[in-house]
VOVO-342909 format. One line per field, with one value per residue (C-alpha): x, y, z; residue in one letter; residue number from 1. Coordinates in pm, 1 decimal. Example, Ala and Ser with C-alpha at 12.3 -4.5 7.8 and 13.67 -1.06 7.14 Angstrom:
2
px <- c(1230.0/1367.0)
py <- c(-450.0/-106.0)
pz <- c(780.0/714.0)
residu <- c(a/s)
num <- c(1/2)
***
This chain:
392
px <- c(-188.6/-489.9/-356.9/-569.1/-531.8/-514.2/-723.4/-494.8/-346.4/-395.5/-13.2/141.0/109.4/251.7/526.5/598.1/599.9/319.2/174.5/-227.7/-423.5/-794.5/-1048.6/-1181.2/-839.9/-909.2/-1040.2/-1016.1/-953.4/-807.1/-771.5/-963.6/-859.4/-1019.1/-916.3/-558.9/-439.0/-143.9/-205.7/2.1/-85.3/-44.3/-63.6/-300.4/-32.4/-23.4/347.2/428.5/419.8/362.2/223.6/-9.4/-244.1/-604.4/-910.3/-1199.6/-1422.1/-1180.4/-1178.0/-787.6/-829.4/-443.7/-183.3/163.3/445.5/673.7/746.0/954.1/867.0/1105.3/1074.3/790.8/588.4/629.4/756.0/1106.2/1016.7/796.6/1123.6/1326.5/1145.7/1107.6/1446.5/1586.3/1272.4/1408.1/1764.2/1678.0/1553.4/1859.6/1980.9/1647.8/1574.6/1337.4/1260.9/1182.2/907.0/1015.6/801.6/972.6/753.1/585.6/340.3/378.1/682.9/906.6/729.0/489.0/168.2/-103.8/164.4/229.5/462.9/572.0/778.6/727.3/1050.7/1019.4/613.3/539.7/216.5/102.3/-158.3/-266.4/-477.2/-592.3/-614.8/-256.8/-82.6/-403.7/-275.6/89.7/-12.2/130.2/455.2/489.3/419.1/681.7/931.8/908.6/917.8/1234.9/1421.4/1320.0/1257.8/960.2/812.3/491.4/322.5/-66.3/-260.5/-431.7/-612.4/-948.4/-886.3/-1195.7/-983.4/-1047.0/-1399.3/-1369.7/-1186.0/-1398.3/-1220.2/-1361.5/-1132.7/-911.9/-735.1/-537.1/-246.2/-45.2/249.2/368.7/248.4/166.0/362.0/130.3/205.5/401.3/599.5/823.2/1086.7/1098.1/1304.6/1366.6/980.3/842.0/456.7/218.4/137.3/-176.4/-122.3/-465.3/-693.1/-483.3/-555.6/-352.1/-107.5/-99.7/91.8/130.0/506.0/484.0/487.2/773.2/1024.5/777.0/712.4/1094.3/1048.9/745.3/1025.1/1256.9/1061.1/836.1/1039.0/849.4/538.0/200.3/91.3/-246.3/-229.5/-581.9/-671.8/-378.9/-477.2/-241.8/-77.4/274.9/279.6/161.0/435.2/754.2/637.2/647.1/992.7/1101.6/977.0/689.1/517.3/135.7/16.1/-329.1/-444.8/-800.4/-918.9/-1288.6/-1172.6/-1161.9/-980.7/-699.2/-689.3/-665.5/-356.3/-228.4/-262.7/-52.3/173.4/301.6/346.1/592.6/753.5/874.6/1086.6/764.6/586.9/216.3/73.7/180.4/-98.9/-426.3/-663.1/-1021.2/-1230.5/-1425.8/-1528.6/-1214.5/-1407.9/-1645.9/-1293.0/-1179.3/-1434.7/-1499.1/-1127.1/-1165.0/-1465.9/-1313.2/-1024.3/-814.7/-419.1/-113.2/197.8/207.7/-112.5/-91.3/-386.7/-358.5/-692.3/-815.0/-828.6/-1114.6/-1085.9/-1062.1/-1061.6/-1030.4/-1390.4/-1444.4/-1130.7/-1303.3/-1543.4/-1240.3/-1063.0/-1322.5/-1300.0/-871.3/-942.3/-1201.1/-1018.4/-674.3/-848.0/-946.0/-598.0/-450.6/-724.1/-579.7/-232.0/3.7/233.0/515.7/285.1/339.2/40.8/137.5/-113.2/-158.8/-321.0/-303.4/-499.1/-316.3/-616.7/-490.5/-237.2/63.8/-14.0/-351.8/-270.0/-63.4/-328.2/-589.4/-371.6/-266.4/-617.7/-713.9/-459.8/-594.3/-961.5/-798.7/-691.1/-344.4/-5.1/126.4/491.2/578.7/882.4/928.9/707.2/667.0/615.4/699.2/1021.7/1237.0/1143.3/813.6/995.9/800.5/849.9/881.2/620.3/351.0/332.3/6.1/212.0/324.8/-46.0/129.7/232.3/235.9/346.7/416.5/395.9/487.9/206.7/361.5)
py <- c(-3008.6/-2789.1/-2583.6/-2265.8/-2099.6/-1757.6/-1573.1/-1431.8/-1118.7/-1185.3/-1295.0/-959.4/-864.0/-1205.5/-1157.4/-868.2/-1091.3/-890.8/-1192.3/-1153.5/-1286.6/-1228.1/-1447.7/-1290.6/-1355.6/-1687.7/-1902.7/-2250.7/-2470.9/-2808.7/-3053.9/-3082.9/-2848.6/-2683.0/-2344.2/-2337.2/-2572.2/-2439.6/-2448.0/-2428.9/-2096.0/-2132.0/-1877.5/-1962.3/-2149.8/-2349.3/-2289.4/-2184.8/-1863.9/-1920.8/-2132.3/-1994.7/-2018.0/-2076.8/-1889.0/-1983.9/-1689.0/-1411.7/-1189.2/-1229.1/-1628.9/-1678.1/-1505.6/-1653.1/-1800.0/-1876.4/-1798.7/-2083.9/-2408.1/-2628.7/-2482.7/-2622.7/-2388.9/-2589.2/-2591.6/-2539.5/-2223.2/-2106.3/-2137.3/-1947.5/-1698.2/-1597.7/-1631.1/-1398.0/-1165.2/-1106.0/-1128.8/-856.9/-607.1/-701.7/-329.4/-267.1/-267.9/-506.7/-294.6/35.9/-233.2/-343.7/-496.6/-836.4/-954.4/-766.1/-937.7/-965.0/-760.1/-1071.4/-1297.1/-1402.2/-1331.9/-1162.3/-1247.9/-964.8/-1035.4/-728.4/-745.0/-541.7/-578.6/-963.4/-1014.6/-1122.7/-994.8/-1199.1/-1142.8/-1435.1/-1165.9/-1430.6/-1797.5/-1764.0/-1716.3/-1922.0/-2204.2/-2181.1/-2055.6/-2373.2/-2387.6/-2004.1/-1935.7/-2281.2/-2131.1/-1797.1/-1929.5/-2175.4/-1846.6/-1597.0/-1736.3/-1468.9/-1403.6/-1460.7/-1498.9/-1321.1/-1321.0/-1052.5/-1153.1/-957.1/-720.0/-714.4/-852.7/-1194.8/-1210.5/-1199.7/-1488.0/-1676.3/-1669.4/-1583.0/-1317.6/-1507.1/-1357.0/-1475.0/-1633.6/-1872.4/-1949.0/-1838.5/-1557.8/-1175.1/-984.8/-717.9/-443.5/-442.6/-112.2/-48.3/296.3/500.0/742.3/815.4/792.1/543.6/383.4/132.4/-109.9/-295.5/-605.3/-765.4/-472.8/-176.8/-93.3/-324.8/-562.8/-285.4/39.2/237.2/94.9/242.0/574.3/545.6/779.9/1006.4/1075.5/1112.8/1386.9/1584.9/1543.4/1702.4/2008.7/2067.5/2299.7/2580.1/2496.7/2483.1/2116.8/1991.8/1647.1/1463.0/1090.0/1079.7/712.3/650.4/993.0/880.6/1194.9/1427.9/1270.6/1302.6/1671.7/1718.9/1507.1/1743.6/2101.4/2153.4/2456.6/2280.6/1954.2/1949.8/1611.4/1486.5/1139.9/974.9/648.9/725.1/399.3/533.5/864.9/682.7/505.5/843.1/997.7/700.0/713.6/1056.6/891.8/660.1/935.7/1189.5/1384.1/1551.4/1785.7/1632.0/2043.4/2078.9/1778.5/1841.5/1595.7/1620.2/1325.7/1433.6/1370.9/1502.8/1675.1/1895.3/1949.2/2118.1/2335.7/2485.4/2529.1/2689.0/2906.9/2998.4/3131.3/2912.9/2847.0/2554.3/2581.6/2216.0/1998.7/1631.9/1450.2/1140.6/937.3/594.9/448.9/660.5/415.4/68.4/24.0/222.6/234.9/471.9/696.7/972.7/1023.9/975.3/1199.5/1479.6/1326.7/1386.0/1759.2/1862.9/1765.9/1908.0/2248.3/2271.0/2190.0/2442.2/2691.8/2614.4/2733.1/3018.8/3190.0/2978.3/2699.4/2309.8/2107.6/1701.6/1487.4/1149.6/875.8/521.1/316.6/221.3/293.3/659.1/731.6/934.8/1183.1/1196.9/1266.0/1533.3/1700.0/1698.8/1859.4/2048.0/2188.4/2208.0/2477.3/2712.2/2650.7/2732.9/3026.4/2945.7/2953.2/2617.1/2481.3/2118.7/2107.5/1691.6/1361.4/1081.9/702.8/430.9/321.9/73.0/-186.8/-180.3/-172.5/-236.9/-478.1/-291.0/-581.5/-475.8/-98.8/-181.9/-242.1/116.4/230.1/501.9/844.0/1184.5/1559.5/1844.1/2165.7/2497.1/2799.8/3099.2)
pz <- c(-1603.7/-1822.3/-2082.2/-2112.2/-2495.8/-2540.0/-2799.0/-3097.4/-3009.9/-2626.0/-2575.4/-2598.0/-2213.9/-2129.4/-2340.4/-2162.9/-1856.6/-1738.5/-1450.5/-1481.1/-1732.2/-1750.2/-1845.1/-2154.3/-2327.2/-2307.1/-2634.6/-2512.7/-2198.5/-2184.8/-1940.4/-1613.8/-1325.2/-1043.0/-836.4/-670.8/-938.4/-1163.2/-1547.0/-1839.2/-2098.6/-2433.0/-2695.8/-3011.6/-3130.3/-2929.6/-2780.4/-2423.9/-2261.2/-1914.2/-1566.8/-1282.1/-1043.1/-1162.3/-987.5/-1195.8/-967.3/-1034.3/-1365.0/-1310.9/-1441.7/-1416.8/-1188.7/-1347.6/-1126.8/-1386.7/-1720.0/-1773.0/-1907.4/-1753.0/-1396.1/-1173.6/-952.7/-614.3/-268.3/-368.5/-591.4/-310.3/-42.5/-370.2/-385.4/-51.5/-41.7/-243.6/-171.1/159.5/86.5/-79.4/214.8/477.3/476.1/597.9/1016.7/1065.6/1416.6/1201.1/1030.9/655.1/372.3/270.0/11.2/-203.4/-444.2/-813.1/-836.3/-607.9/-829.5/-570.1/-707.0/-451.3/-132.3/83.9/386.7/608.3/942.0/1275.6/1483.3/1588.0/1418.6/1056.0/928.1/577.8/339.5/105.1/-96.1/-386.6/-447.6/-645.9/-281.9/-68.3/-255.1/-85.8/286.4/454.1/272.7/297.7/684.7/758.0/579.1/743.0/1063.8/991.8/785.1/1011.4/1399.8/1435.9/1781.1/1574.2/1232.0/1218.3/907.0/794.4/468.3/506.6/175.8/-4.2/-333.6/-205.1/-215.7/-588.3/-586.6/-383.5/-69.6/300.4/470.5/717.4/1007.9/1356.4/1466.4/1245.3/1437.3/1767.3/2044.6/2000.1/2258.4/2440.0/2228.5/1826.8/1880.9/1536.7/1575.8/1238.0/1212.9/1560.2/1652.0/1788.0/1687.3/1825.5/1550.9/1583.5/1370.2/1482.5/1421.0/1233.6/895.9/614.6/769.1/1097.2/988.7/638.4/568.3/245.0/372.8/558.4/332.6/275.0/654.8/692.2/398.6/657.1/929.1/788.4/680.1/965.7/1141.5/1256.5/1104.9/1131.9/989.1/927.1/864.6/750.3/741.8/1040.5/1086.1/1402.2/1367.5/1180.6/972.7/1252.3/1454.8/1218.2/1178.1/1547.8/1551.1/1327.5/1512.5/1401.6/1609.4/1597.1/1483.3/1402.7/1314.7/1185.6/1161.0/1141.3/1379.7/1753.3/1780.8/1549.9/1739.8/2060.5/1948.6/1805.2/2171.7/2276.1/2013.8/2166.6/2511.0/2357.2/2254.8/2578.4/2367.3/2173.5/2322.2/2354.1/2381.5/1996.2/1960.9/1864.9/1763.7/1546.5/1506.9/1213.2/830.5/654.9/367.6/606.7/849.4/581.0/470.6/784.0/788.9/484.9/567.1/902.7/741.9/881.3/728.3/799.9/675.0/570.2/454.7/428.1/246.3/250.3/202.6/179.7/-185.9/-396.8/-701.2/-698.6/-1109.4/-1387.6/-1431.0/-1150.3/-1187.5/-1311.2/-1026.4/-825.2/-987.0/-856.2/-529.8/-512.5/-707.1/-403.6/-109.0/-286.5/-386.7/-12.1/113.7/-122.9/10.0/372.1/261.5/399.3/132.1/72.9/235.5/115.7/29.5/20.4/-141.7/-218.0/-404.4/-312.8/-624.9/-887.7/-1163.5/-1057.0/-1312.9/-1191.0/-1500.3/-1437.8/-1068.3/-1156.8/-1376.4/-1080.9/-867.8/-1087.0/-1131.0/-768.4/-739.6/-992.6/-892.9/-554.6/-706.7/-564.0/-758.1/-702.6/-785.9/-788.0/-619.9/-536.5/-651.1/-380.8/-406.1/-169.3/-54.8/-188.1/-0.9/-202.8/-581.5/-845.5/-1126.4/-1490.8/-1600.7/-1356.1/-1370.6/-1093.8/-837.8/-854.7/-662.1/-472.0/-583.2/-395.8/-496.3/-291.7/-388.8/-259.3/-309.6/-369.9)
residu <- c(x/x/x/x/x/x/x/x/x/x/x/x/x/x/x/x/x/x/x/x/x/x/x/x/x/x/x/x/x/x/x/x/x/x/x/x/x/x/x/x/x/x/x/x/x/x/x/x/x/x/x/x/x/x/x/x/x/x/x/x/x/x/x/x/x/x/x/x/x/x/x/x/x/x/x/x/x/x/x/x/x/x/x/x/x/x/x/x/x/x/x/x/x/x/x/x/x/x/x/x/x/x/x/x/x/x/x/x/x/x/x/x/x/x/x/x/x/x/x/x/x/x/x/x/x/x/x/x/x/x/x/x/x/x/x/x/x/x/x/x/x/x/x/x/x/x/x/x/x/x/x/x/x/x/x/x/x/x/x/x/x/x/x/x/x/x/x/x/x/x/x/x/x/x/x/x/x/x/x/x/x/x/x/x/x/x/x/x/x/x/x/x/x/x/x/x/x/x/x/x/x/x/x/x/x/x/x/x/x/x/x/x/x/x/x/x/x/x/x/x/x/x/x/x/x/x/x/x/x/x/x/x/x/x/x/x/x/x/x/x/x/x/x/x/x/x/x/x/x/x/x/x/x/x/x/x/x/x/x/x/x/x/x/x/x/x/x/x/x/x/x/x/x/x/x/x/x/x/x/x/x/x/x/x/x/x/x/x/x/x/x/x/x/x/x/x/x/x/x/x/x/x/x/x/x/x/x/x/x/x/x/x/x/x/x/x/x/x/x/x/x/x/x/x/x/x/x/x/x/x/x/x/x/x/x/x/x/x/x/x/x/x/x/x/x/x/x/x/x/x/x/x/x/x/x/x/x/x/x/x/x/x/x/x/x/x/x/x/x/x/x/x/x/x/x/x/x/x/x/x/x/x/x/x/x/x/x/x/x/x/x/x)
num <- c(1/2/3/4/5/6/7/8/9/10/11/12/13/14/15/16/17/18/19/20/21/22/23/24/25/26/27/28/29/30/31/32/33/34/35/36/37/38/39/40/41/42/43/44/45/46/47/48/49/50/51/52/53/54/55/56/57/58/59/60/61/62/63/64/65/66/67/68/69/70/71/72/73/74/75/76/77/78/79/80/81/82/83/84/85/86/87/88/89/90/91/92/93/94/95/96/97/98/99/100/101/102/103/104/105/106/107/108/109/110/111/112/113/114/115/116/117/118/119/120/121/122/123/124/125/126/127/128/129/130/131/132/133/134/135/136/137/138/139/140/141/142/143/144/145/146/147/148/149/150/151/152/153/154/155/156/157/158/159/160/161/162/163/164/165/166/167/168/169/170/171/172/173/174/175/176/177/178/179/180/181/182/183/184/185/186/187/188/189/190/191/192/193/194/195/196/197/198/199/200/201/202/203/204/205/206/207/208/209/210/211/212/213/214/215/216/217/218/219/220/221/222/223/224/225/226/227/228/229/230/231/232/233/234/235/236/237/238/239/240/241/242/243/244/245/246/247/248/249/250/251/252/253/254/255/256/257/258/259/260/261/262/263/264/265/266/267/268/269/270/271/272/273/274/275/276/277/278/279/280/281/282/283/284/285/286/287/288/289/290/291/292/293/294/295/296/297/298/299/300/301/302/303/304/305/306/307/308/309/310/311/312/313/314/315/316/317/318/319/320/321/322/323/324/325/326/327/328/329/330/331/332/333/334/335/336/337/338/339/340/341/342/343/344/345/346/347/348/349/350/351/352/353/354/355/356/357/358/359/360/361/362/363/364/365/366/367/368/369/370/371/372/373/374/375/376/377/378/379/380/381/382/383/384/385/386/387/388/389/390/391/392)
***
C-alpha cells in the first residue's frame, strides 16, 4: 500500500476527521498505486492519520474510509457500513421515499443510496465509492430484496475524477411507474430521467412545513420541478397554486402528480413554463402579490470561488419574491450549495428585503431532514439551508 505524506501543518483537518484531502497538501508519495487503490496518509512525521481512496484526476487526491490503522477498508467494512447506515433510517417509510446512505457523513465517501417504496436509486459520485459498486449494489439487494437497483451517477462531480457518467439498471426490473406518498400526497418519481436520484428527498420536512401553512393562501411556488411544494400547499388549503418551472417535462409530471391525487382540487393548479427570473419581474411589474413564495433554485455556486456572484444571483431572485409579498406574506427561500454559508445566506436575504423595501422577520431556518444528518467533521455535507420570513 503507497503512503502519501502530508506537508507540515496539513494534518489538522484530518485530525479533525475531516475525510478529503487535497492534493496540494501533499509533500511526498511512496509506493506505486494507481486510481481506486486505497493508500495509507501519513503526517510529516511520518505516523498515521488515515486510509482512502486515491483519485489521482481529482483535486480531492484522497477521500478517507477509515481513520484507523488496524481496520482494513474492504468488503466487510463496505457491508458495515451500509449496515448500520440503514439501521439507522428504519423509523423512516421507505414508501414516503427515505435517503439511506448519505455520503461522507455514514462514512461512505461520495455514496449516495436513496429508496422509493420497493426501488433503490445509487450514486457512485467519485472513484472513492466507483471503486466499491459491485460489493455495494450485492449487498443491497441481499439486505434489502429491492424490486430494483438503477444507477444514477451522471453528476458532473465525476468528470473531475475521471469517470464517464453511468446510468441504468443494476439489478432487477423498474415497475411502470415509482410512485412514493409524502405526507399524505402522493408523487410520480422518475428514477430514470428525474433530476438527482428522481425526487428532492431532502425537502421532504420542509414541504410538510408549506402544508401546514398554506391554508387560505395564495402560493407562488418557482423552480416547482414536479410540483411537491405546490402540492403540499394545496394538501394543506391553499386557495391558488401558481407554479413556474422552465422543463415542460417536469410540468407534465406535475399535472399528473395532481391526478394521483383526487382529493386536490386540480382548478387551484396553475402552471407557467417560463424563466423564473423574468416570471417574476413581470409579476413584479404587474403588480402582482402571493401570500406564500417558495424559491427554490438549482445550485448557483458550485465552489467558493464563485459565491459571490452567486450571492447576487440568491439577493435578485429573493428581492423579487419579497416584492411579490402581501402584508403578513411569507417568503421561503433556499440555497442548495454548500460554498453558500448559512451566515452568508442569511445576510443576502437579509438584504433583499430592504432593497425590497419590505420589513422582513425571520421567523424559522430550514435544512434537510434527518435522514440526511450531517457529520460534525464535514460541515459540506450540510449544502442545504432555507429561511422564511414573514413581511410585515
Amino acid at each position: 500500500m503507497a503512503d502519501f505524506i502530508l506537508k507540515p501543518g496539513r494534518e489538522k483537518s484530518l485530525k479533525r476527521k475531516h475525510p478529503w484531502v487535497f492534493d496540494g497538501a501533499i509533500a511526498e508519495r511512496r509506493g506505486r498505486y494507481k486510481a481506486g487503490d486505497t493508500v495509507n496518509l501519513l503526517d510529516s512525521d511520518r505516523q498515521f492519520l488515515a486510509k482512502g481512496t486515491v483519485s489521482p484526476e481529482s483535486s480531492i487526491l484522497v477521500r478517507v474510509w477509515s481513520f484507523d490503522p488496524n481496520e482494513p477498508v474492504d468488503h466487510a467494512l463496505i457491508k458495515r457500513r451500509l449496515d448500520m447506515a440503514i439501521a439507522a433510517r428504519e423509523s423512516f417509510d421507505p414508501k414516503a421515499g427515505r435517503r439511506l446512505v448519505h455520503g461522507e457523513s455514514d462514512g461512505m465517501p461520495s455514496l449516495v443510496v436513496d429508496q422509493y417504496d420497493q426501488v433503490i436509486v445509487v450514486q457512485f459520485g467519485a472513484m472513492a465509492a466507483e471503486r466499491w459498486r459491485e460489493t455495494v449494489v450485492a449487498h443491497l439487494a441481499k439486505r434489502l430484496n429491492p424490486t430494483a437497483i438503477y444507477e444514477r451517477s451522471d453528476s458532473d462531480g465525476r468528470r473531475y475524477e475521471g469517470l464517464e457518467p453511468e446510468t441504468g439498471l443494476l439489478h432487477g426490473g423498474l415497475p411502470d411507474s415509482v410512485i412514493i406518498e409524502e405526507n399524505g400526497v402522493k408523487m410520480l418519481v422518475d428514477v430514470a430521467g428525474g433530476h438527482k436520484t428522481g425526487a428532492y428527498l431532502d425537502q421532504r420536512d420542509n414541504r410538510l412545513f408549506v402544508q401546514q401553512h398554506a391554508r387560505a393562501k395564495r402560493v407562488l411556488n418557482t423552480f416547482c420541478y414536479t410540483d411537491g411544494f405546490g402540492l403540499h400547499a394545496a394538501k394543506g388549503g391553499a386557495t391558488e397554486v401558481v407554479s413556474v418551472d422552465s422543463s415542460a417535462s417536469a410540468l407534465e409530471i406535475a399535472r399528473h402528480n395532481v391526478s394521483l391525487n383526487p382529493d386536490l382540487n386540480i382548478g387551484s393548479f396553475n402552471w407557467c413554463e417560463a424563466d423564473v427570473f423574468g416570471f417574476l419581474r413581470e409579476q413584479v411589474d404587474g403588480g402582482e402579490r402571493y401570500d406564500m413564495v417558495i424559491l427554490d433554485p438549482p445550485k448557483f455556486v458550485k465552489s467558493v470561488k464563485h459565491v459571490d456572484r452567486a450571492a447576487r444571483a440568491y439577493k435578485d431572485i429573493a428581492m423579487l419574491g419579497a416584492k411579490l409579498l402581501n402584508p403578513g406574506g411569507m417568503l421561503v427561500n433556499f440555497s442548495c450549495s454548500s460554498a453558500m454559508s448559512l451566515d452568508l445566506f442569511r445576510k443576502v436575504t437579509a438584504s433583499a428585503f430592504s432593497d425590497a423595501n419590505v420589513d422582513g422577520c425571520l421567523i424559522k431556518t430550514l435544512h434537510a431532514p434527518r435522514d440526511h444528518w450531517v457529520s460534525m467533521a464535514f460541515p459540506e455535507g450540510d449544502y442545504l439551508k432555507g429561511f422564511v420570513t414573514v413581511s410585515r
